[in-house]
C-alpha positions in Angstrom: 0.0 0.0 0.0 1.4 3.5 -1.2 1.1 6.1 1.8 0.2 8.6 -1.2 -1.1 8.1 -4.5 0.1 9.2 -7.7 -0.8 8.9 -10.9 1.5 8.6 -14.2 0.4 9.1 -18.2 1.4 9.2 -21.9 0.2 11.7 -23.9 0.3 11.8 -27.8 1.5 15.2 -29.1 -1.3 16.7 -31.7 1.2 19.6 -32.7 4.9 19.4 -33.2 7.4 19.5 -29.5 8.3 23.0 -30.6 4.8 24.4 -30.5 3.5 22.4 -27.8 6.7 23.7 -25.9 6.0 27.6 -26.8 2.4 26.8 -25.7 3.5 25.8 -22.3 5.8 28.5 -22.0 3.2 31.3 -23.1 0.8 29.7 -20.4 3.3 28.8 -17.7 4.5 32.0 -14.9 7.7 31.7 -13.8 8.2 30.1 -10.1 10.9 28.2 -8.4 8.4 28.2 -5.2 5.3 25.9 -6.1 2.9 28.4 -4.4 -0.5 29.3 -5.0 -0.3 32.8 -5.9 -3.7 34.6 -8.5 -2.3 35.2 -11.9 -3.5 35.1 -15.6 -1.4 31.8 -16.5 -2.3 28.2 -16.5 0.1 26.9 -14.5 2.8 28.2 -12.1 6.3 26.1 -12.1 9.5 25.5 -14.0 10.1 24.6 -17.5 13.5 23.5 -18.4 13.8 22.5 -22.0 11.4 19.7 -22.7 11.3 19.3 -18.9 8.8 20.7 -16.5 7.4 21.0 -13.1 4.3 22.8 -12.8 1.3 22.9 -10.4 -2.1 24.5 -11.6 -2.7 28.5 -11.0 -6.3 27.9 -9.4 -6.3 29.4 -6.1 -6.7 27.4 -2.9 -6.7 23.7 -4.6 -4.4 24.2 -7.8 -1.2 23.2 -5.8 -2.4 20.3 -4.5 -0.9 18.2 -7.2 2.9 18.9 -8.7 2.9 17.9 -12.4 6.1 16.4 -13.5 7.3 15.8 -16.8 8.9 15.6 -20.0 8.0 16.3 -24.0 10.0 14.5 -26.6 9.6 14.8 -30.4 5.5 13.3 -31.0 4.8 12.1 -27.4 5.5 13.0 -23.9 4.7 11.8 -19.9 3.4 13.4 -16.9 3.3 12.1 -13.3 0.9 13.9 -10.7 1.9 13.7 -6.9 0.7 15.4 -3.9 2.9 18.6 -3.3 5.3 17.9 -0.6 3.8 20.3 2.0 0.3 18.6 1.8 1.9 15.3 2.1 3.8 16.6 5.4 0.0 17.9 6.5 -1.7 15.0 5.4 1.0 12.7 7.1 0.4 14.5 10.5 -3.6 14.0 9.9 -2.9 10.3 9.2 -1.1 9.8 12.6 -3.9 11.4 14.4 -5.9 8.2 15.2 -2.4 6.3 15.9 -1.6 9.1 18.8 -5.1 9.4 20.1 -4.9 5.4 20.7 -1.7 5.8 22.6 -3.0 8.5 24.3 -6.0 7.1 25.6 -3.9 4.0 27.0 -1.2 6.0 28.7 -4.0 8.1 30.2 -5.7 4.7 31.4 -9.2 6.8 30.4 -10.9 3.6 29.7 -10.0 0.1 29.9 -8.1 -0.8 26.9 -9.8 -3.2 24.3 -8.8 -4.8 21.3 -11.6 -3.3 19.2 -9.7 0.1 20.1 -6.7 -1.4 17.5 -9.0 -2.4 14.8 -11.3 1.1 14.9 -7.6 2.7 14.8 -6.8 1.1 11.7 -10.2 1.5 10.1 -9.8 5.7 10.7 -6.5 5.5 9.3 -7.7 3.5 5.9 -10.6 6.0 5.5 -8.6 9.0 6.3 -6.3 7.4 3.7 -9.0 6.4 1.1 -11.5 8.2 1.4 -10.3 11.6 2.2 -6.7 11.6 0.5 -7.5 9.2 -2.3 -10.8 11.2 -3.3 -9.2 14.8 -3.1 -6.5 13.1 -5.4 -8.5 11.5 -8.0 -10.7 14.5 -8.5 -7.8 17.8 -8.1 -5.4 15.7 -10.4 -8.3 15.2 -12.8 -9.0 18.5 -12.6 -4.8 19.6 -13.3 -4.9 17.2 -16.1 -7.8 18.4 -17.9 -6.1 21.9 -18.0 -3.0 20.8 -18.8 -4.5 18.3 -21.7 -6.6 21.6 -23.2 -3.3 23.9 -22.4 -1.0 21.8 -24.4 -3.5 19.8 -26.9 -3.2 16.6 -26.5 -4.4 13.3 -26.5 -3.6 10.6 -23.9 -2.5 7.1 -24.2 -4.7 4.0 -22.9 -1.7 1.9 -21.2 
């Protein structure tokens, strides 16, 4: 079991590497700092030849997900992860069952059961599935649609 999901795609280029890379340029504000910031770009991030790292400009749930990837001559790849300060924030949320079991043993606050163990593993798998896994699924969906109609292209079934 991954801690964190990401997610990795092909794309198929429709135009030529050159255009697609002018395209990403002319929609891409420069910033070594993957922060949230408003601005009239597509993305915010770091383009580096055919290489780039790029989070979404939408305020408050754009940098969610860091885009990471490369361009070559007719096709390219992208891999979405979680943004290293949500996975920090998110890690500390995930351990919040674990230290609220200890904590309720070292207090002695109740007599300690078994089924305390198995309802701390069932919060941790819905904190990790159902909270984390959903925001992924949908906020990466929603920085690969924009970068898909940014960059025109068409993705690979692997």
């Amino acid at each position: 079991m991954k801690i964190f999901p990401t997610k990795e795609l092909n794309f198929k280029l429709i135009d030529d590497q050159a255009e697609t890379l002018n395209r990403l340029n002319r929609r891409t504000e420069k910033s070594e700092n993957l922060t949230s910031q408003y601005t009239d770009k597509s993305f915010r991030g770091v383009i580096n030849g055919n290489e780039f790292k790029i989070i979404s400009s939408a305020i408050g749930k754009g940098a969610f997900c860091v885009m990471t990837g490369a361009i070559e001559s007719n096709k390219g790849n992208v891999k979405v992860e979680i943004h290293k300060v949500f996975r920090i924030l998110l890690s500390v949320f995930l351990c919040l069952p674990i230290i609220g079991l200890i904590a309720l043993i070292l207090t002695k606050a109740e007599e300690f059961s078994p089924i305390l163990i198995l309802v701390m593993i069932g919060q941790v798998l819905i904190i990790r599935y159902a909270f984390i896994g959903l925001a992924f699924k949908f906020l990466s969906r929603e920085s690969l649609n924009r970068l898909r109609d940014v960059l025109d292209l068409e993705w690979i079934k692997n």
